[in-house]
N, C-alpha and C positions, 0 to 999 in steps of 0.2 A: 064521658068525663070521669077522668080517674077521683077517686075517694081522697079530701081534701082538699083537692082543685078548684078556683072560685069563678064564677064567670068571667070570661073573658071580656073586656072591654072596649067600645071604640077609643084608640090613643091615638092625641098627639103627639106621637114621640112622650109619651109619660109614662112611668113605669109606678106602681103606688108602693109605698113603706114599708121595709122588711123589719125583720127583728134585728136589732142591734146585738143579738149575741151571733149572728151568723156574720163579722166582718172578719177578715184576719186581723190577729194581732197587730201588725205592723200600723191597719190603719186605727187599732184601741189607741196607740202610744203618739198617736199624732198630737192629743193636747199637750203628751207629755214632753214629746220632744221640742214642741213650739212654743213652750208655757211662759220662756226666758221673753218674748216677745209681748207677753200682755201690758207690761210694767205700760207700754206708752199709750196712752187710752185717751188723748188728745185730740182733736178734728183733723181730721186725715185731708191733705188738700186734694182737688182731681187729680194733677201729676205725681201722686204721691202712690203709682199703679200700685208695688210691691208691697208698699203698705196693705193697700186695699184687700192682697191675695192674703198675707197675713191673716186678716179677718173672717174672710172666708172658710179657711183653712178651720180654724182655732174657734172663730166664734160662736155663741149658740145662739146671736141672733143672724141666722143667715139669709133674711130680708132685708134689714140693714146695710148688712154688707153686700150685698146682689144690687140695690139702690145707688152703690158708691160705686162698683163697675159701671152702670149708667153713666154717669158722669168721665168716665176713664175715656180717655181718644183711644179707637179702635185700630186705628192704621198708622204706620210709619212715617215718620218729617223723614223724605229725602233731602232736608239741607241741615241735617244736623249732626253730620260728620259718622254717622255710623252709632252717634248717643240712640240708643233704644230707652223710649218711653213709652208704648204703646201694648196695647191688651193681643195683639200678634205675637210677637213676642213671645208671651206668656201661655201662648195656647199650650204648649206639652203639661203646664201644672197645672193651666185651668180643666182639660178633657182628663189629667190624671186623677183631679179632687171627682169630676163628676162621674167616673168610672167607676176608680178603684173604694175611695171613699162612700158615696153616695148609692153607688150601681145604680144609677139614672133614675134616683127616685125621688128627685129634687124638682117637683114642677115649676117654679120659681128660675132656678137655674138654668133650664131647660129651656125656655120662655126666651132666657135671654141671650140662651147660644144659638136660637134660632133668628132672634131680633136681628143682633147683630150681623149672622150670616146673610138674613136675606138685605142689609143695603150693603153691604162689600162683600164680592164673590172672592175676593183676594183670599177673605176672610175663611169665607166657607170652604173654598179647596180644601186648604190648610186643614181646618177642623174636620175635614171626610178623613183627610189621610192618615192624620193622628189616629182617629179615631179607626179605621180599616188597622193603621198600626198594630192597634191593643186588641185585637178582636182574637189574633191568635199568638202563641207564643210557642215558636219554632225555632229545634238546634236541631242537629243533624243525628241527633238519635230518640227524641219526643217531640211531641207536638199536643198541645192545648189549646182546645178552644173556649173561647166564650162566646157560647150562642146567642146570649141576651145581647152582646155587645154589638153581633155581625146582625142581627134584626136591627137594631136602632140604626145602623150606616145605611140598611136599607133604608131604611123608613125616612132618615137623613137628606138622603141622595132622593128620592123619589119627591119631598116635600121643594128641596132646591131646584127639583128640575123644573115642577109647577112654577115657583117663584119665578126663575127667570127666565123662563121659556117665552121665544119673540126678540131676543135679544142677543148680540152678540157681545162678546165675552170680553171686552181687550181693557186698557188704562181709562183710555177715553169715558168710557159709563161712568166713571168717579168724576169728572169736568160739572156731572150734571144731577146728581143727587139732591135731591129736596132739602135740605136743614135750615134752622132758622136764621142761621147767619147766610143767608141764600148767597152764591155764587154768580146769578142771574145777571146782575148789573153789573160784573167786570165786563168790561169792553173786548180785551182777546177771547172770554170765552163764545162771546154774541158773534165776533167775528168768526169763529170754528164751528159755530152753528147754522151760522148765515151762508159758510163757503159750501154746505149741505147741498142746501137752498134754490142754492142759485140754477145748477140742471136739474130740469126737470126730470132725467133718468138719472135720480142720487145711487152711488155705487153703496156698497151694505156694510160700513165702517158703522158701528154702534154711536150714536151719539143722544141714548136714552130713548131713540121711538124704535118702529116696529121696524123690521129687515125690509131693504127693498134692491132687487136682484143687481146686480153689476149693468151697468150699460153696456158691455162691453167684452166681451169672453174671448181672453187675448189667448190664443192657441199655444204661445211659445212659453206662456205661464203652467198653462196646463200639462204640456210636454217637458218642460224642465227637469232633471231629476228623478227621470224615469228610465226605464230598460230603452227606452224608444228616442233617447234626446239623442247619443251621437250619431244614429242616422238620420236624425229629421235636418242637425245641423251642420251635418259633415260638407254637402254643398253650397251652404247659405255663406253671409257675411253677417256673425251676431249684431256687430255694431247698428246694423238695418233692422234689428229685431229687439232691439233693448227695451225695457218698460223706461218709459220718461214720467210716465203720473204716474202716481201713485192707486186713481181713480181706476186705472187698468185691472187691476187686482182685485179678486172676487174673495172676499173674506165668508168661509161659511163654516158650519159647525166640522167637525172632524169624524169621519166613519173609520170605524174600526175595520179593520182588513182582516184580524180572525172570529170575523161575525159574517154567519149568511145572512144573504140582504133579509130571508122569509124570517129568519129568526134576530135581527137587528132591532134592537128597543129603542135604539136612536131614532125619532125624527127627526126629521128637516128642521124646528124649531126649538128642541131641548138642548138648550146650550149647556147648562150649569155640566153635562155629560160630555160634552165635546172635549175638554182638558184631560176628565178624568181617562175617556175613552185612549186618548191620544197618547199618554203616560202606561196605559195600560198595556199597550201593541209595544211599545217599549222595553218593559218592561220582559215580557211574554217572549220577547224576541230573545232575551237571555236565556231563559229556559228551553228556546225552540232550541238551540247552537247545538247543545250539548245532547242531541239526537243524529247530528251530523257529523260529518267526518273531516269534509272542506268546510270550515266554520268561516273563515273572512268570506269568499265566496259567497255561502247562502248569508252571511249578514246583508253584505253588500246587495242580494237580491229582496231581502226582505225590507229595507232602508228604502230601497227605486219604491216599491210596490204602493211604500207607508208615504212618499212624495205625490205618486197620482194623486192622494185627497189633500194633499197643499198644495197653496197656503191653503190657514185658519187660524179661527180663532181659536189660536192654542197657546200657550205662551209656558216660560220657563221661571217657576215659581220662587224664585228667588231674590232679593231685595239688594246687593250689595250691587254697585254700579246699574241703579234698578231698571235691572234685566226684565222684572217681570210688568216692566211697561211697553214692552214691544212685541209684537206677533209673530211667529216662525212662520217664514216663507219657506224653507226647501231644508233637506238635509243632505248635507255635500256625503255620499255614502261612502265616495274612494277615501275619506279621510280618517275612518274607520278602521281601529283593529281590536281585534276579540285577542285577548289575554288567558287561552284554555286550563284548565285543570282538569285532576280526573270530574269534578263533579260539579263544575260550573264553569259559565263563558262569561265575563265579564267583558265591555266594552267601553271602548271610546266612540265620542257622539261629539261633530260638528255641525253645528245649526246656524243659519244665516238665520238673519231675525232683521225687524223693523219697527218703526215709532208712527202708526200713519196719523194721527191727529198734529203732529209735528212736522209732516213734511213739506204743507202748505206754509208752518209758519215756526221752518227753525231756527230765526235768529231768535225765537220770543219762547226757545224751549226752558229758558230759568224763571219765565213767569207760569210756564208750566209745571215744571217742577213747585214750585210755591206753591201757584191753585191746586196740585194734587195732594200736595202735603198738609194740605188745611185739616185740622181734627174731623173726624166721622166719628159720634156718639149717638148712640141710642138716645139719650135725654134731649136732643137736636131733631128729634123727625119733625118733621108737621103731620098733625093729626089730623088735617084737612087736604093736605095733598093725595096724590094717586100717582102710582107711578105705569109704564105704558104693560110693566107686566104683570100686575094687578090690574088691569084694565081687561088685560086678556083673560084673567085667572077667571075674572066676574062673567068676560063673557064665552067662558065654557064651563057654566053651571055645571054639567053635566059629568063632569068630572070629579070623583070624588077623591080629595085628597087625605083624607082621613082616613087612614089605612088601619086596618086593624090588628093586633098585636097577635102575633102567634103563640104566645107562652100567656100561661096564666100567672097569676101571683107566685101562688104555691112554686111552681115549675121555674117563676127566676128565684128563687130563693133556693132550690137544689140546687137548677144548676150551677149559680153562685159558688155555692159551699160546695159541690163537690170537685167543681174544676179547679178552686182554690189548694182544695188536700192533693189535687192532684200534681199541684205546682209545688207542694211543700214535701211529698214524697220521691219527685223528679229534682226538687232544685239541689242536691251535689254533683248526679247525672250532669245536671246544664250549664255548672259553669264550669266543668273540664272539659266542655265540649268544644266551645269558643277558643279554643287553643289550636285549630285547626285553619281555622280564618286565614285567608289569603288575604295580606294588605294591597294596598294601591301604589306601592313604590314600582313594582312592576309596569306599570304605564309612565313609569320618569325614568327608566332606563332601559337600555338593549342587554337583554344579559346572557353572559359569555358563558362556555362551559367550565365549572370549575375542573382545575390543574388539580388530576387527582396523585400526580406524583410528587406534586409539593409538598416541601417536608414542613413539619412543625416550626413554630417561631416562639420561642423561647422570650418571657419579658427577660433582656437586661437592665442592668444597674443605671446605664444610662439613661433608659427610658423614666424613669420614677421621679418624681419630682422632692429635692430635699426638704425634709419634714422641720428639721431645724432653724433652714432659712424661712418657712412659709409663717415659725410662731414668733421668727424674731419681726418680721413685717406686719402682721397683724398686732403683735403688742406695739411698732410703735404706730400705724393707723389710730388706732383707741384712743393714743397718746394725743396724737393731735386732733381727734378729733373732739375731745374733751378739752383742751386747749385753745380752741379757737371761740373767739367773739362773737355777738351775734351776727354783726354785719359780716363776717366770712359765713357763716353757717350757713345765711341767709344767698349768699353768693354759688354756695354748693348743689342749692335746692336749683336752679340755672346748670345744666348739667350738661347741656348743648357743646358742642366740641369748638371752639376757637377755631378757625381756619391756622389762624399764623402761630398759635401755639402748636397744634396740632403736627404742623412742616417742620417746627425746631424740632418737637419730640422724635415724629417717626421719617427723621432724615436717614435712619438708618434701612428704613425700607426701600428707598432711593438711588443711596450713593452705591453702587458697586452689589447690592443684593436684586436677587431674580433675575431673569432673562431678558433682554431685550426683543422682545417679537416684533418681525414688520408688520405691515397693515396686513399682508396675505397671510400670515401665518396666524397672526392674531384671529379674521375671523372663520378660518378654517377650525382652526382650536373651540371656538366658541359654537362652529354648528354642530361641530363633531360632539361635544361632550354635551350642552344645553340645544340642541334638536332646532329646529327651524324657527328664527324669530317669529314672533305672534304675529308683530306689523307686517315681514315678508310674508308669509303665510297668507294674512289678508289682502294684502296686495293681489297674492299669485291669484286665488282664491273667487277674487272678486271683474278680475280682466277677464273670466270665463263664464262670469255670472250675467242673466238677462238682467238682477237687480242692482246694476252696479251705478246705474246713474241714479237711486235714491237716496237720498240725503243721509237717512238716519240708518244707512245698513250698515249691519256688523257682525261680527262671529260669537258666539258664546259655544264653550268647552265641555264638555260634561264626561262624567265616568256611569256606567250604569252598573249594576251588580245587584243578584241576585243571588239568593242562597246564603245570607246574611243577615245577623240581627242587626239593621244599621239605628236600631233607636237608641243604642247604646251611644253609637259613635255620634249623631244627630246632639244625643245630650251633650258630650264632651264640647263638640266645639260649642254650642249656646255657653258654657262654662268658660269657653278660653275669649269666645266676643265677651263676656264679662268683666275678665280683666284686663283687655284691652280698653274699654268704657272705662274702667278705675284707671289706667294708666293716662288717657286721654284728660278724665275729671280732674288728675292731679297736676296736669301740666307737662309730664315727665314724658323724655324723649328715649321709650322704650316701643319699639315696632315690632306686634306680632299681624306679620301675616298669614292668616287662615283661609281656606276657604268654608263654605255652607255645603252644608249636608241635611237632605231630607228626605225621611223615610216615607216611602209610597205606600207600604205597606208591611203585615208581619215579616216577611224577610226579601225583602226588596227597597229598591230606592236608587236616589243620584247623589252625587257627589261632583262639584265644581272641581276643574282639571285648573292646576296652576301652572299657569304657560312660566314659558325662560325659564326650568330650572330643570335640576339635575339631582339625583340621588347621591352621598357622598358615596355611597358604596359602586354607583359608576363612576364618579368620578376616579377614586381610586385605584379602578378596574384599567382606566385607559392613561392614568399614568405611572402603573405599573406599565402596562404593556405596549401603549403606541405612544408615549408623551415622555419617553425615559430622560428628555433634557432636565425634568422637572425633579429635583429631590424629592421633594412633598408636597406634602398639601400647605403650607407657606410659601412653600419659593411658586409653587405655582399660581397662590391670591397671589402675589408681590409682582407676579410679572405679566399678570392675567388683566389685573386693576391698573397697574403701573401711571396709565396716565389720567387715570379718576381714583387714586388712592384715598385722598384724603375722604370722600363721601361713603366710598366701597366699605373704607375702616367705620365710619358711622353706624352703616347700614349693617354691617356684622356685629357690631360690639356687644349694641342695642335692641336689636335680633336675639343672640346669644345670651343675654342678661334674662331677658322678657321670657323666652323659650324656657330659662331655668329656674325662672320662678315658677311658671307654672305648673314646669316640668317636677316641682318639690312638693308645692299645696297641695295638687291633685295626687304627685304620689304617682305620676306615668311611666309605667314601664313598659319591657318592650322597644329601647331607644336604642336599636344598632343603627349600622349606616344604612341600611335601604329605607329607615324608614325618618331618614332626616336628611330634607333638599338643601341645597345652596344655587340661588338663582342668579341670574346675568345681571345685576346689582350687589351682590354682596349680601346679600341676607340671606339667615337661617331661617328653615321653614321645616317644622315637624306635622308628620302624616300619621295616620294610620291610631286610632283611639280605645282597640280592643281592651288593652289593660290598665287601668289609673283604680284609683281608691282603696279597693280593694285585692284585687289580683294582680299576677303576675305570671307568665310562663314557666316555665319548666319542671314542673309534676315533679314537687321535692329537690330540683336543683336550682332553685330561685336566686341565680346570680348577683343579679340587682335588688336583691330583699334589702339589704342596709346602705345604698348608696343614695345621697338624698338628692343627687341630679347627676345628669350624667354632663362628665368636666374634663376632655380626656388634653393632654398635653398635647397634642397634635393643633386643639382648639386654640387652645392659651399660645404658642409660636408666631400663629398669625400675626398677635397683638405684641409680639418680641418677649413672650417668655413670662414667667412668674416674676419676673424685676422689671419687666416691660411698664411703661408709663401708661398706655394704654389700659394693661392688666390691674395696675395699682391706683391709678386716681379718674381711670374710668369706670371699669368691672365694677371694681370691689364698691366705689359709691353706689353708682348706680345702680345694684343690687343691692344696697341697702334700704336707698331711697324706695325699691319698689317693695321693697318688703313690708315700710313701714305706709306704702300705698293701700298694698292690700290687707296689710292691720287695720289700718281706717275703716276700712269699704267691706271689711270680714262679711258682714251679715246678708251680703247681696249674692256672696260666693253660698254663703252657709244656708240660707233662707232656698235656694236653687235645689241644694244636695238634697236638704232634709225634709220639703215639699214633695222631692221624686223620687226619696228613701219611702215614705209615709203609703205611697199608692204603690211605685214599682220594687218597693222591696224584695219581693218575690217574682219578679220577674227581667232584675238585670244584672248582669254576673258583677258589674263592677261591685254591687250590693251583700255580696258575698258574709260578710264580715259582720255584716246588722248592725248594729249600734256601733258597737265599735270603728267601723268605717268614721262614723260621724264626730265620734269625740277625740278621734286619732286628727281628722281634719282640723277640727276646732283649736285643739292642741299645736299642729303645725302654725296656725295663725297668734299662736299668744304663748311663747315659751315664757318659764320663768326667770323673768329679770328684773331690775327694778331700776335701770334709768336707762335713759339713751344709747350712751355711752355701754353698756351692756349688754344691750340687743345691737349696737353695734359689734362687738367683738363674738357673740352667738353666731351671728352673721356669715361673720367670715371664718368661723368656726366651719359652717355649715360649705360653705365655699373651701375649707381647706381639705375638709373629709372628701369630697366631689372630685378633687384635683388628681386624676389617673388615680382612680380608687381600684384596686386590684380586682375588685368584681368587675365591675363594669369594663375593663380591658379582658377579661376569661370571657364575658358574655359575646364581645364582640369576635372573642377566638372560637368559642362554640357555634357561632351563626354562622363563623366563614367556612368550618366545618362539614357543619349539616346541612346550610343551604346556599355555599359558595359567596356568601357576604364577603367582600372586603372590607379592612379597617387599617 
């Protein structure tokens, strides 16, 4: 035992109390930066989660506030439109406070990320990966570890595997949780219990008891999806081979395929490992690519390989359209492509998946949905119940789950402190490093070789938007809107597009402008540039699939990538669902669509593929080159939409409004066209989250340093121009109105930054800037003005700087440049 090292202890996952002078700064200035927050010291109600973190954060009674998480519901309402109220949610500031703040030496805290994990495995995933996330901190020229950190994930992972070992993993185990508001006496859930029941060989769907084997080991399941299916089915008739039950289907834990069996930790009964195992081979398979030479090829064989162990209980952890209630049956491998670089493969991943607790009874899947969304809180257990895997746990005495800590005291408190200096000697190194990042726009287009004989393109005069007209419009907007009564005002906050207004206005998109396309042309147009409808695609998809007679089957999209800090990007969008929630809370018909992203791990993870849509930088690719009928990117919305105009014009306006606010708050740069979609609806969709807050590309030529959104006149045409009716009494409101949204709601944006300023300070490049980041933010939310009508005309102050701002047209000339962007 080294000189000063204290015995080592049996832990529960408990690590004991260091000195306070070993924290970094960042996490000293936590009280000071959250201090604005103490004024309200009022009783916090349960739904009142955000609050709750507050206290935690700030407080120095942190039993108190560990007490009031108790009462927080742990899991997501899937009927509450995408409103997040729940302590999921919140996991990246809860694992950041107990990390970076705490460094696990809160047994209290500790207690209760346990509590919770063991009744929602939803739960616990989540918190492994978070948690595997921080353990290291990886760019492509250092690497940090935290040792203490990657002991607790063991210790973690090994404590959940006990917990729910005996059990299979899927939606269904939440039907049947113990809580005192019990579940027991709804009548559909006694029915899905009963339908068990009833054979006597029940197939191994979880429904809270112990696994009991398939009745039934349908060979074409097994075969499916492997090296071996086109011969087994090349002489057959599939239709004679379809799964018709569901009950056919052998649900079991998932084996990893780069594990020898002799050296395989998995058993037959550790499920809580089945997920993680399964995400792992995934994962892994990115890294394997870039050893190969034929990378689709070996994807596609390593895909077959990762099918012989499906299905399983494995699922896709994701809540929106809640995906992560249905179990992957098979991975369609031919649908797959790898996206190479020199130093990573990136992929796409199509996964058939299903509902089986539904399939017996899916006209009653909205009473479904309900019973799952019922609260799960810790202050809800019974203390008298037992669940079937605590029944196991007791009877293999023998097993000790009380693992024992590898570090002594002394030993986390260096390592602590010295991988902290290590991150504060490394952090300039690390956030020029992140400039090398390959976005995901590349999986939303096919891209061409850029025309290296093309000559320069010069901005003319006509291109610019006149400065004189844009101040004599906004002086008289101001005019009237200072002018106008309440009941108009009140009319304005109703911001919804009139159908029959809407035909008078944009008659001129109509009569004699755009092309006429016939039905063939039109969806020739539409596969060529937006890629194979999602619904065709499931159709083709599903005519070839054994699983196509079950009810609840469906596809889900994924992007996988590796060699990337995605907790950066993971944070961003948690920040743009935010103000999509503030947009939703206010009524306002601003539409951002996003997708979810979450990190698997230090530099790995998935990201959600947004079907229909197209990069504007393709799109401009193929009407430059194969769509020359098309002027532009107007005449080509005008004749593309032509016969859903009026909606298409909705869906863009609203889109483009929503995208620019955020696009200002957060401060995103980085916005050429590859990395901003337009999908087969009309809506603007931005990708790709490497630079917002603090950063921005270009190592001293920072294009977009003073542009407060990116607003190019190409955009504004759409809507008929900066005189356009659209532009003037749709835009310009409804980016006021959201402005003054996210005024409101500032502290849900702000409370997010400076919670994961506090712990990831040092370790995410958006954070660059340190404090300053955060008062720059704050600042963005509350200029100085002093009535309405002033922040009205700031407004569109801020909108008139944006309007083909000469940066932001060079940036898009430097990107088509250096890496053949269009704009």
């Amino acid at each position: 035992m080294q000189k000063g090292e204290q015995t080592k202890t049996t832990g529960c996952l408990c690590f004991s109390r260091q000195s306070k002078s070993e924290f970094p700064k960042t996490f000293k200035k936590s009280n000071k930066i959250l201090k604005k927050y103490t004024k309200n010291n009022s009783d916090i109600s349960d739904d009142a989660i955000l609050e709750v973190m507050i206290r935690l954060y700030i407080s120095d009674n942190k039993t108190k506030a560990i007490e009031m998480l108790q009462r927080c519901r742990i899991n997501p309402n899937f009927q509450m439109n995408l409103i997040r109220n729940d302590l999921e949610y919140y996991i990246p500031q809860l694992i950041n406070f107990m990390v970076f703040h705490q460094q696990l030496q809160d047994d209290r805290l500790i207690e209760f990320i346990i509590k919770a994990s063991s009744i929602d495995f939803f739960f616990a995933h989540l918190v492994y990966f978070q948690l595997k996330s921080l353990s290291k901190v990886i760019s492509p020229n250092n690497k940090v570890e935290f040792k203490i950190v990657q002991q607790f994930v063991k210790e973690f992972e090994d404590k959940m595997t006990m917990n729910y070992q005996g059990n299979l993993l899927i939606a269904a185990q939440l039907l049947k949780i113990h809580l005192e508001d019990s579940f027991q006496d709804d009548v559909l859930v006694k029915s899905i219990m009963l339908s068990n029941k009833k054979d006597k060989q029940e197939q191994a769907v979880y429904q809270g008891s112990l696994r009991i084997k398939s009745w039934k080991q349908n060979e074409i399941v097994q075969t499916y999806g492997t090296d071996n299916w086109i011969d087994y089915i090349k002489d057959k008739n599939l239709q004679d081979f379809l799964v018709t039950k569901h009950e056919e289907i052998e649900l079991q834990d998932y084996i990893s395929i780069f594990q020898n069996k002799e050296d395989n930790n998995l058993q037959e009964d550790y499920a809580f490992q089945s997920n993680i195992n399964f995400w792992n081979d995934i994962t892994t398979i990115s890294e394997e690519l870039s050893k190969h030479q034929k990378k689709t090829e070996q994807l596609h064989q390593f895909l077959n390989k990762i099918n012989q162990n499906l299905p399983a209980a494995v699922y896709v952890p994701f809540v929106k359209n809640s995906v992560r209630n249905y179990a992957i049956l098979n991975i369609v491998s031919k649908e797959s492509r790898v996206f190479s670089t020199k130093m990573r493969s990136p992929y796409s991943l199509t996964l058939e998946i299903f509902r089986p607790e539904i399939e017996g009874h899916h006209n009653e899947q909205q009473k479904l949905d309900t019973q799952i969304s019922k609260p799960i809180k810790i202050n809800m257990i019974k203390s008298q119940s037992i669940s079937q895997s605590q029944i196991i746990m007791q009877n293999q005495s023998n097993i000790n789950i009380q693992l024992q800590r590898t570090f002594s005291i002394a030993d986390a408190e260096i390592s602590f402190h010295n991988e902290f200096q290590t991150m504060k000697l490394n952090d300039t190194k690390m956030v020029g490093s992140y400039e090398n990042n390959n976005g995901i726009g590349q999986f939303y287009r096919n891209r061409l070789e850029s025309n290296k004989n093309e000559s320069d393109i010069d901005i003319s005069s006509e291109e610019m938007i006149d400065q004189q007209q844009i101040k004599q419009t906004n002086q008289q907007l101001a005019f009237s809107l200072e002018s106008q009564n309440p009941q108009t005002q009140n009319e304005l906050q109703n911001s919804k597009m009139d159908s029959s207004t809407l035909n008078s206005r944009v008659s001129y998109l109509q009569n004699g402008k755009g092309v006429i396309l016939t039905e063939d042309e039109y969806l020739q147009i539409k596969k060529t540039i937006f890629g194979e409808n999602s619904i065709s695609q499931q159709e083709r998809i599903k005519k070839s699939s054994p699983f196509q007679k079950l009810k609840s089957w469906q596809l889900v999209h994924l992007i996988i990538k590796t060699g990337d800090n995605l907790k950066q990007e993971q944070f961003a969008l948690q920040l743009i669902c935010q103000f999509d929630q503030i947009f939703k809370k206010e009524g306002l018909p601003l539409q951002l669509r996003y997708y979810e992203v979450l990190s698997l791990g230090p530099d790995c993870g998935m990201i959600e593929m947004i079907k229909n849509a197209t990069t504007i930088d393709s799109l401009q690719k193929n009407l430059q080159t194969k769509y020359t009928q098309f002027s532009d990117f107007s005449d080509f919305f005008r004749s593309f939409f032509r016969d859903n105009i009026e909606q298409a014009l909705q869906n863009y306006v609203q889109s483009l409004v929503a995208y620019g606010l955020v696009c200002y708050f957060l401060q995103v740069k980085d916005r050429h066209n590859g990395n901003i979609l337009l999908d087969d609806q009309g809506h603007l969709i931005h990708i790709d989250f490497g630079f917002f807050l603090s950063i921005a590309p270009g190592k001293g030529m920072e294009f977009e340093g003073k542009v407060p959104f990116k607003l190019l006149s190409d955009y504004i045409k759409v809507l008929g121009g900066v005189k356009g009716y659209l532009f003037q009494d749709h835009f310009r409101k409804l980016f006021y109105k959201g402005f003054k949204a996210c005024q409101k709601h500032q502290k849900e944006i702000l409370l997010l930054v400076e919670m994961m300023y506090t712990g990831h300070g040092t370790t995410l490049p958006c954070f660059a800037k340190g404090e300053l980041a955060l008062k720059e933010l704050e600042d963005r939310f509350n200029p100085r003005v002093a009535s309405d009508a002033e922040l009205f005309v700031y407004v569109q102050g801020l909108i008139n700087k944006s309007l083909d701002n000469w940066r932001a047209k060079w940036y898009d000339k430097f990107q088509y440049f250096a890496q053949g962007i269009f704009y």
